[in-house]
C-alpha positions in Angstrom: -25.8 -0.6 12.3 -23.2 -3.1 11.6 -22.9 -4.6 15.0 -26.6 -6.2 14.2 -24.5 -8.0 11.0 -23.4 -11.1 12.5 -26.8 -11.5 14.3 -28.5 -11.0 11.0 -26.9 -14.1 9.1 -29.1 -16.1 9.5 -32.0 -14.2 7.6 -32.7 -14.8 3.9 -30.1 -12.5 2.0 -33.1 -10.4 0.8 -33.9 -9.3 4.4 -30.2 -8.8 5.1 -30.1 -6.7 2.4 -32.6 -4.5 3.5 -31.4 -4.0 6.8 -28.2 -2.7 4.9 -28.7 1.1 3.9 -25.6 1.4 2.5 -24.5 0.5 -1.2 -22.9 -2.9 -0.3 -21.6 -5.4 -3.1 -24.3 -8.1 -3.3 -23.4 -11.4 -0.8 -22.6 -14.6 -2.6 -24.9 -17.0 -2.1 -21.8 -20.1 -0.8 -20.8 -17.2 2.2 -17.1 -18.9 1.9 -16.5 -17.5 -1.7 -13.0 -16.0 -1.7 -13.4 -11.8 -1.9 -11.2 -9.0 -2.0 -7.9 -11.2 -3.1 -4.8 -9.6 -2.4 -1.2 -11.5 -2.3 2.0 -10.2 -0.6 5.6 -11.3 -0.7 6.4 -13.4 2.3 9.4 -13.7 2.8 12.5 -15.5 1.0 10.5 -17.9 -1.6 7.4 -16.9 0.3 3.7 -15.2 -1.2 0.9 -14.7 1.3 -2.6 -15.2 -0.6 -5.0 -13.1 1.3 -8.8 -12.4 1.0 -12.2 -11.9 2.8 -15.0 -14.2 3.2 -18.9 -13.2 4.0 -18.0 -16.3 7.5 -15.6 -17.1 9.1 -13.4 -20.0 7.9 -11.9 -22.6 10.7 -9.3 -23.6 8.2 -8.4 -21.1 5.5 -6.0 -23.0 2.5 -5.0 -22.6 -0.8 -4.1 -24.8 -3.6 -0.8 -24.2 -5.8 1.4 -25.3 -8.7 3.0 -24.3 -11.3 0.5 -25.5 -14.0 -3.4 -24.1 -13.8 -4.1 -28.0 -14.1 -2.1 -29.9 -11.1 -2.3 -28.0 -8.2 -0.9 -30.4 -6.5 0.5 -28.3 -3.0 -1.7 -27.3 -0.3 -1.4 -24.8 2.2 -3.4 -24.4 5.1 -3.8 -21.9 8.2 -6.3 -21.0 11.0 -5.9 -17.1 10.3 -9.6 -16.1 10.0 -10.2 -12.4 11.9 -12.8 -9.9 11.5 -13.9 -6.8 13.5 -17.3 -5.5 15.2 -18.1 -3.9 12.5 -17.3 -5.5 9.2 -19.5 -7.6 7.7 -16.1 -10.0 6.1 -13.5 -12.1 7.8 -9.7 -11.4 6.2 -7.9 -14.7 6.0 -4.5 -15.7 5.1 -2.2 -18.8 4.0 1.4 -18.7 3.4 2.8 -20.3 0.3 6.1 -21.3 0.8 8.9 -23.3 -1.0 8.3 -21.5 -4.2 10.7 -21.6 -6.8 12.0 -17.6 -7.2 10.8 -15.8 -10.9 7.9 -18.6 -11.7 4.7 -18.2 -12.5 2.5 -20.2 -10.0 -1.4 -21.1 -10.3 -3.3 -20.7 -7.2 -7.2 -21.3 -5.8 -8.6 -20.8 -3.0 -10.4 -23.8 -1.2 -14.2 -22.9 -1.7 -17.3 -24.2 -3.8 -17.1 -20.8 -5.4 -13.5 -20.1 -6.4 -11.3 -19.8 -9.9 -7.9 -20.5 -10.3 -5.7 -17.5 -10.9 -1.9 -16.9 -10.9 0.8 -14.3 -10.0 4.8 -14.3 -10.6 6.9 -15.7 -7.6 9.5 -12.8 -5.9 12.9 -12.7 -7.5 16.1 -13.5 -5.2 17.7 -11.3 -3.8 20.4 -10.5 -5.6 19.3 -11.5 -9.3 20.6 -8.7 -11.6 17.4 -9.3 -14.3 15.3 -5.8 -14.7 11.9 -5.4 -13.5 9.2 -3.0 -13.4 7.1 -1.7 -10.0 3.6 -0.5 -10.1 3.5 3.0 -7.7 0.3 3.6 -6.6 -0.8 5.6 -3.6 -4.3 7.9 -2.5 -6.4 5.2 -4.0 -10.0 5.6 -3.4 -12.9 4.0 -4.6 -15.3 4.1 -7.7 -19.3 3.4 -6.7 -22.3 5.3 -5.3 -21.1 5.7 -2.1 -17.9 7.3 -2.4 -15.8 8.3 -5.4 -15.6 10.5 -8.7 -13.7 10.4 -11.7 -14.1 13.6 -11.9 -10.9 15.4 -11.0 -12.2 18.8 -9.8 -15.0 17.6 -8.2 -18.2 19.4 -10.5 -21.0 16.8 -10.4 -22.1 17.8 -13.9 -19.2 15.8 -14.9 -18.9 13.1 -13.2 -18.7 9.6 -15.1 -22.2 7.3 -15.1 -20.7 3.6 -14.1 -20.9 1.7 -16.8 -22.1 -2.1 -17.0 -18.9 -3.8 -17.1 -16.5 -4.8 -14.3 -15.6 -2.2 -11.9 -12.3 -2.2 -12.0 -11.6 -1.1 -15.5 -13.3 2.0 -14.5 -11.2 3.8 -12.3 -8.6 5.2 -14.5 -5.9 3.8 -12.4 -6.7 0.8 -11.7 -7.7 -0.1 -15.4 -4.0 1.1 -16.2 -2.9 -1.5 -14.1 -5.1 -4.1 -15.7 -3.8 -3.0 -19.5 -0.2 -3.1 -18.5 -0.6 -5.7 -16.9 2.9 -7.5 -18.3 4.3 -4.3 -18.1 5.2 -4.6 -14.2 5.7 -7.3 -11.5 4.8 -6.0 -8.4 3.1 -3.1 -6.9 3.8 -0.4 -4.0 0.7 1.1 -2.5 2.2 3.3 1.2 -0.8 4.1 2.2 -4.4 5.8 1.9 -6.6 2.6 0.4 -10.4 3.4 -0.5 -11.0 7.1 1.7 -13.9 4.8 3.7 -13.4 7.6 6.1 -14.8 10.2 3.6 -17.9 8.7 3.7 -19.8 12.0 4.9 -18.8 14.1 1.4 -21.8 12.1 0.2 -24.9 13.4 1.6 -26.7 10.3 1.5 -24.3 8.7 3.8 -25.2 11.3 6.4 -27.5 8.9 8.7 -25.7 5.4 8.2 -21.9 6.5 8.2 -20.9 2.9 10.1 -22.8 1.0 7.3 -21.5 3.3 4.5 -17.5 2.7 6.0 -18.2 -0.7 5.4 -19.7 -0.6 2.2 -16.9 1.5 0.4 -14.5 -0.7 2.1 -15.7 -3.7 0.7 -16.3 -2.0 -3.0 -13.0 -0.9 -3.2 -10.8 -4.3 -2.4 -13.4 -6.0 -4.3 -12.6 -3.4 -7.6 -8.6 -3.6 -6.2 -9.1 -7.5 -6.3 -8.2 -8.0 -9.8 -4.9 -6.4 -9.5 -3.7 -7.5 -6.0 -5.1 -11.0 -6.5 -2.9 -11.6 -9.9 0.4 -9.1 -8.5 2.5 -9.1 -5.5 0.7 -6.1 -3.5 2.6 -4.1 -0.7 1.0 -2.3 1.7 1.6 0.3 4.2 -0.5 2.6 6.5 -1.7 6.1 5.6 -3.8 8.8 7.4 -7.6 7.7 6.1 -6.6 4.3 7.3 -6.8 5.9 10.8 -10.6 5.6 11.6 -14.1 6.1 10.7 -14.4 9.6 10.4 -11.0 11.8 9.6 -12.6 14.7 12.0 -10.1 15.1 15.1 -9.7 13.2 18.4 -13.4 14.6 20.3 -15.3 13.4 17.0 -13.6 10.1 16.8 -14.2 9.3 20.2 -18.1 10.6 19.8 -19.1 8.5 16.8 -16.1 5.7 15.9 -17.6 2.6 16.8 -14.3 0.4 18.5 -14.2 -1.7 15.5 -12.7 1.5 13.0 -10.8 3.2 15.2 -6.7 2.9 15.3 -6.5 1.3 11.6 -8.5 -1.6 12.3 -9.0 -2.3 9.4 -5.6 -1.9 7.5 -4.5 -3.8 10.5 -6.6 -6.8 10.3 -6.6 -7.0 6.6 -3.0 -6.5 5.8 -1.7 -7.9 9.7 -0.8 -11.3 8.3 0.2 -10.7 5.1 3.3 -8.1 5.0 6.5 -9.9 6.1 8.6 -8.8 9.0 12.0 -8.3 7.5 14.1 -10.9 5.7 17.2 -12.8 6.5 20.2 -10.9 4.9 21.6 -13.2 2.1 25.0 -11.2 2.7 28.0 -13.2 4.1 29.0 -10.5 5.7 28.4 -11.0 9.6 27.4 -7.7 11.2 24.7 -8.0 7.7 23.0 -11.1 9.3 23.3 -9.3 12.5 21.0 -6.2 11.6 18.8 -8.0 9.8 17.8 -10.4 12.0 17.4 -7.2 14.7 15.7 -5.5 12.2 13.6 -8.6 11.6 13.0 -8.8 15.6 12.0 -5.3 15.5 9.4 -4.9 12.5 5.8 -4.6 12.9 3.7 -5.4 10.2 1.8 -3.9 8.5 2.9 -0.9 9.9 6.9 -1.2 9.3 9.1 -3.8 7.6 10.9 -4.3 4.6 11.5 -7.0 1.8 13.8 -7.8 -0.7 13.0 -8.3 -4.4 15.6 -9.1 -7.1 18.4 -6.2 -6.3 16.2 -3.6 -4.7 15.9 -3.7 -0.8 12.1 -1.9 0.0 12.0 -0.6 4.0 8.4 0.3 4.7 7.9 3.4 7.7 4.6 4.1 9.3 4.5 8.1 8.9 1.1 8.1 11.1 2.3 7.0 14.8 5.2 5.3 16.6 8.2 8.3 16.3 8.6 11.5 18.3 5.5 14.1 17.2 4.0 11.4 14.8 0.6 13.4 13.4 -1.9 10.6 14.2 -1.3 9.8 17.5 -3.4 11.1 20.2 -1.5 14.4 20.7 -0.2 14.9 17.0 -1.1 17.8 14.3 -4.6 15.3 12.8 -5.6 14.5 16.3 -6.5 10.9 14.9 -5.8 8.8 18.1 -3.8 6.4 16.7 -0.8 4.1 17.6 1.3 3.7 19.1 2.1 -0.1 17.6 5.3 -0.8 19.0 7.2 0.7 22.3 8.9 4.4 22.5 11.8 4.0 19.8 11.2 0.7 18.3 10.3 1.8 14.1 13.6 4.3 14.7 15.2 1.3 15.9 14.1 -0.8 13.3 14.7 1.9 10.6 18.7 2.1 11.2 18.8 -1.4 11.8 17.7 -2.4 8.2 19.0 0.3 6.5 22.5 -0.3 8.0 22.3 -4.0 7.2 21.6 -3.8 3.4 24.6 -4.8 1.6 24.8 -3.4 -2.1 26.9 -6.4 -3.2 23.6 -8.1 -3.2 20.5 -5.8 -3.2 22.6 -2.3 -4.8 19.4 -0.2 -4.8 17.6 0.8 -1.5 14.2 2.2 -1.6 12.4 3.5 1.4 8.2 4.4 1.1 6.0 5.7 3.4 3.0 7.6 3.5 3.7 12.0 4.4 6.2 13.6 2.2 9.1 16.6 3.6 9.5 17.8 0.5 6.3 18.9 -1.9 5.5 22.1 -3.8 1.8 23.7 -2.4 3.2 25.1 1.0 4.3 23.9 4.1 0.8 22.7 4.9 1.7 19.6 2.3 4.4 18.4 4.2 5.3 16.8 7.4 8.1 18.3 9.7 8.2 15.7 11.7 8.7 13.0 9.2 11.5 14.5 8.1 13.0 15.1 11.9 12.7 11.6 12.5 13.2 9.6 9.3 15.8 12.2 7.2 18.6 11.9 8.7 18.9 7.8 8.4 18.0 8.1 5.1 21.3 10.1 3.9 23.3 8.4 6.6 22.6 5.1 5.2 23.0 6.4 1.7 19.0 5.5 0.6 18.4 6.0 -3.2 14.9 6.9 -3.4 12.3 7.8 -1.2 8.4 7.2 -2.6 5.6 9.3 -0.9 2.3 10.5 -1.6 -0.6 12.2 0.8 -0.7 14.8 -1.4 -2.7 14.5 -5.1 -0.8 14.6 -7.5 2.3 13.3 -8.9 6.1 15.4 -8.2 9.6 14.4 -8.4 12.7 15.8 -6.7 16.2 16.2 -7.4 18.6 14.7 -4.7 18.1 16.8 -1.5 19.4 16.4 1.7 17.7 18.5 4.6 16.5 21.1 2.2 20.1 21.5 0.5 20.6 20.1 -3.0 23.0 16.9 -4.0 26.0 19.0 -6.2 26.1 15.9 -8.2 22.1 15.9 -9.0 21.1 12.4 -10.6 24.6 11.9 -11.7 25.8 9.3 -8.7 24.1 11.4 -5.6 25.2 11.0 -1.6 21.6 12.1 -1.3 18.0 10.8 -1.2 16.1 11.3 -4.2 12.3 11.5 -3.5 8.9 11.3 -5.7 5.2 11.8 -4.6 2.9 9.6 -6.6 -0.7 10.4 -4.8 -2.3 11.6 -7.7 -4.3 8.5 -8.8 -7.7 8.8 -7.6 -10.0 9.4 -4.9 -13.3 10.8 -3.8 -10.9 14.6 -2.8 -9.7 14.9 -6.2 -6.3 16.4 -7.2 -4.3 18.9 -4.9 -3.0 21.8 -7.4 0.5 21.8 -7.6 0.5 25.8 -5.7 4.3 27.0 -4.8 6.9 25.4 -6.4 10.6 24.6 -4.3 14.1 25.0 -5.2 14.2 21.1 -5.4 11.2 20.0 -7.4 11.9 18.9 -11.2 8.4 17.9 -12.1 5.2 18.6 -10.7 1.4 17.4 -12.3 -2.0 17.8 -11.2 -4.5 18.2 -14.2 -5.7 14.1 -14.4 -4.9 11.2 -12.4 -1.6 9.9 -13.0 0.8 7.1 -11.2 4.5 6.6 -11.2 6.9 3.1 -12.5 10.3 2.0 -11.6 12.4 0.7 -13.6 15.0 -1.1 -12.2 17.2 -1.4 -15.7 20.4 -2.8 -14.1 22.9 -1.8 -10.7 23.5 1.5 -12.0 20.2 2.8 -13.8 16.8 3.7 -12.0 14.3 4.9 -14.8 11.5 6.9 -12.8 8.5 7.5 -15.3 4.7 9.2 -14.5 2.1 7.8 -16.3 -1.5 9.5 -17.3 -4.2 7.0 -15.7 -6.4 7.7 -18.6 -4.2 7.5 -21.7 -0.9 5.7 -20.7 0.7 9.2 -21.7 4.8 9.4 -20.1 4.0 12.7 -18.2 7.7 12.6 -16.9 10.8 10.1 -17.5 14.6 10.1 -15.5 17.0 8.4 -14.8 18.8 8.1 -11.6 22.5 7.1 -11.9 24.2 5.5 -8.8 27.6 3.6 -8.8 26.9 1.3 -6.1 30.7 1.0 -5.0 30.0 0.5 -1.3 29.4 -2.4 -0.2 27.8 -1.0 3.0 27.0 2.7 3.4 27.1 4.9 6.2 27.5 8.5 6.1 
């Protein structure tokens, strides 16, 4: 088991390995060689560099600037965590100070380490159009735990070929052929399905080692991506713990160290923001945000800024009235609760109220569960929409980004199950879009019932979604085939932005 890791490091890596069942990545001979890279925006003119490390590091820091050949900044921290059961320590250093829109070299302080680079956040505020990356129910590609297969028959599933991992999931090698196509990406949960480790029979004696190892396969694959682009994370259900079985199988066979998101939590803990300072001059704006910013919890809920879009991260899994994964709630995942009774509702209408359109005019809001999907009331979650819905049309949100289910939908504007009269044509109401539907070891969910609402639903490959944010006024919302780069579905959302501040 696991727990005999960190007892075990000092055996010749050949032994180590052998104690190992599972299909783990090979350990790197200098055990402080940066793994699993993964940066986040900060904050104003702020990128956290995150990655994971075979020991423990007493004093983490990064080298920066803005040519691959002077890296003449230094930043440094003592954030080096791990858990009972992992194997990795997840460190992180803040870069601050950074110039906004600017490409910026970076490397990681070990004998083992390249120098690699990534696009500093835009101001908020700055009218110039970007691009977003939507990715979410993103599972891994290796022995232990994932298929390209997307209706699960073994006679078709893909042979991994000899090159580097992450050009083979269809997805993720999107991402890495686009790659100037986008700036950033948004992943609201489900990251590798480690918890699906017993759909592969061999895993059936070693479940703790095999968590691990799919863990570590999957940010390693991920790293290319979420080392080179601004990566935002949020929590889903298989983030939950070891084994996505219900509360008496949980307590039975979790070790402590993968229960309650450890994981997510520790790897992603330090690098999501809180919530940043408005840049409005508008008082009762610098008010809310700064509540908002008191209130946050990261990497559970928070928000960011990013050129003239304002993102507001929610935790669908615990921490509002009937939330699923808490102890008592419809998965019976014994989760949460991360804050006190009321605190992410609190922090919700706090920073939505306090976005002002003068300066950020599009306001985005993803989380994990959809209310509205096609397949049946089964696919959606009730009390996600009780809790969250209603701030969402008061405070006049654009878009809301989902996934849990498999496949990729969109939605016309829709209020509490009624449709906006005015449809993408300058809405009151929240449009919303599920983008699940790139990749994991459960396949594709069929589309099944259709609702009044939904505008475009796909479930025959894995596919993602983009944002474009072309200017104030225009949203262009595009799917995109994994596999081919194929437009499955493009629209544009039309809002007039004449409020400065919205509240219905």
């Amino acid at each position: 088991m696991l727990s005999l890791w960190k007892a075990l490091q000092g055996l010749p890596l050949l032994a180590v390995l052998v104690a190992a069942a599972a299909d783990y990545p090979p350990i790197p001979e200098d055990l402080s060689t940066p793994t699993q890279q993964r940066l986040a925006i900060h904050g104003m003119n702020a990128v956290s560099v995150g990655w994971n490390t075979y020991e423990q590091l007493a004093k983490p820091c990064v080298q920066y600037g803005t040519s691959a050949s002077r890296l003449l900044k230094e930043a440094c921290s003592t954030s080096s965590v791990t858990y009972n059961t992992s194997r990795t320590w997840a460190n992180t250093v803040v870069l601050t100070g950074l110039s906004p829109a600017t490409t910026y070299y970076y490397q990681i302080e070990s004998t083992n380490a390249t120098v690699q680079s990534f696009l500093s956040p835009r101001t908020p505020g700055d009218k110039t159009p970007f691009t977003t990356s939507v990715v979410i129910d993103l599972g891994v590609y290796g022995a232990d735990g994932f298929t390209v297969d997307a209706d699960g028959d073994p006679a078709r599933k893909a042979l991994v070929p000899a090159v580097d991992p992450s050009l083979n999931h269809t997805t993720i090698g999107r991402l890495a052929d686009t790659w100037d196509d986008y700036e950033w990406v948004l992943h609201p949960g489900d990251f590798a399905y480690a918890d699906d480790w017993y759909l592969t029979p061999a895993n059936a004696n070693d479940g703790v080692n095999a968590y691990e190892a799919i863990l570590e396969t999957f940010y390693d694959q991920l790293a290319p991506i979420a080392g080179g682009k601004l990566y935002m994370a949020s929590p889903g259900n298989h983030e939950a713990d070891c084994e996505e079985l219900g509360t008496a199988a949980i307590e039975a066979t979790c070790p402590d160290g993968q229960k309650n998101f450890t994981d997510f939590n520790i790897r992603f803990g330090n690098n999501m923001p809180t919530a940043f300072g408005s840049t409005s001059a508008n008082l009762t704006a610098k008010v809310g945000a700064n509540s908002a910013a008191q209130l946050a919890q990261p990497p559970f809920w928070y928000s960011f800024e990013y050129g003239m879009v304002h993102v507001t991260m929610i935790d669908t899994e615990t921490d509002f009235p009937d939330a699923p994964d808490e102890p008592y709630g419809s998965s019976s995942l014994d989760g949460g609760p991360f804050g006190y009774s009321g605190q992410q509702l609190a922090f919700l209408e706090a920073d939505l109220a306090s976005v002002d359109r003068s300066v950020t005019p599009w306001l985005l809001v993803a989380g994990h569960r959809p209310w509205y999907s096609t397949g049946g009331s089964g696919n959606v979650c009730k009390a996600c929409q009780a809790a969250f819905e209603p701030l969402l049309y008061q405070y006049g949100v654009d878009l809301g980004v989902f996934g849990h289910v498999h496949n990729s939908q969109r939605f016309a504007p829709v209020n509490n199950s009624v449709l906006d009269p005015n449809g993408m044509d300058d809405p009151a109401m929240p449009m919303y879009i599920v983008a699940g539907g790139t990749g994991n070891i459960e396949g594709l969910s069929s589309v099944g019932a259709n609702v009044s609402s939904n505008r475009f639903a796909y479930a025959e490959t894995f596919s993602y979604a983009t944002l474009t944010f072309e200017d104030e006024n225009n949203l262009l919302i595009q799917f995109v085939e994994s596999a081919t780069g194929n437009i499955l579905d493009s629209s544009t959302l039309y809002k007039s932005h004449t409020e400065q501040f919205v509240n219905q």
